[in-house]
C-alpha positions in Angstrom: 42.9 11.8 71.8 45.2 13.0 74.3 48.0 15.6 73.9 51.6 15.2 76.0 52.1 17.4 78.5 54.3 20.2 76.7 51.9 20.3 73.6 49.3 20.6 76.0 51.1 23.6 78.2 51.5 25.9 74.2 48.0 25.2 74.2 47.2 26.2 77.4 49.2 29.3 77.1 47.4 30.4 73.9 44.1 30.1 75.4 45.5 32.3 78.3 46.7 34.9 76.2 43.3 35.2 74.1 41.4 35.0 77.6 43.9 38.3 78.2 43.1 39.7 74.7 39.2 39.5 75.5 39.6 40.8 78.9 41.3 43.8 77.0 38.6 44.2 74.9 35.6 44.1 77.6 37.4 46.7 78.7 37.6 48.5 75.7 33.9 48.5 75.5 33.6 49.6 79.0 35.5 52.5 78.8 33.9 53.5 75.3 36.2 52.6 72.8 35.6 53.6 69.6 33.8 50.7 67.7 35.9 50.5 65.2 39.1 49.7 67.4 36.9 47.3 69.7 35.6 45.3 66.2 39.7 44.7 65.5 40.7 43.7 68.5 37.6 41.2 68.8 38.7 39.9 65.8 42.2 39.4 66.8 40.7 37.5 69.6 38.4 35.1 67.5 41.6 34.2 65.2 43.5 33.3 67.9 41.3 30.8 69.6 40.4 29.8 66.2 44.4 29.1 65.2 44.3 27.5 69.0 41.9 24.9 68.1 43.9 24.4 64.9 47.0 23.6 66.9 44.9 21.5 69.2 43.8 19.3 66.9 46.9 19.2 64.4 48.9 18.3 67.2 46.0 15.3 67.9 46.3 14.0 64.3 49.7 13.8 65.5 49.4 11.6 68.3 47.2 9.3 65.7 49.8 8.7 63.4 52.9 8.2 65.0 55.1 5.8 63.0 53.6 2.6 63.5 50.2 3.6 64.3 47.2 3.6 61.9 44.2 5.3 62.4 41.4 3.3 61.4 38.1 5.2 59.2 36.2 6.4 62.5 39.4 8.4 64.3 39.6 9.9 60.6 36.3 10.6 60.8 36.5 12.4 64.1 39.3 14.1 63.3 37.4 15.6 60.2 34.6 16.3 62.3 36.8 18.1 65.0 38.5 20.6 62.0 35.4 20.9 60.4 34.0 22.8 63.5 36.5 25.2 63.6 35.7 26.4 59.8 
């Protein structure tokens, strides 16, 4: 499945921003941050990637079925697979 470029580049920038978000909270921990703040923002972090990988595979599924195009049973199939790992 490939992505064009400027679906690939919101993904890209996502990523980046959770990879900021996690950076924040390393340094949270580091500086001895109260747990309770550190446990929010960590989870702030996991929903992000997890609505990243969302976007990265909706935005595959769209790539399969553009007009014309019919995915046959394994693409489904992988495609299940792929949103079923981010459950």
């Amino acid at each position: 499945m490939q992505l064009d470029a400027e679906s690939m580049t919101a993904i890209r920038n996502r990523t980046k921003r959770a990879h900021g978000h996690l950076g924040k909270v390393i340094s949270m921990m580091d500086e001895g941050a109260d747990c309770e703040d550190v446990a929010l923002q960590l989870s702030a972090v996991i929903k992000a990637l997890q609505r990243t990988g969302v976007v990265l595979v909706t935005d595959g599924m769209k790539a399969c079925f553009e007009p014309g195009r019919d995915p046959d049973d394994a693409e489904l199939r992988h495609l299940q697979k792929l949103f079923l790992s981010l459950a």
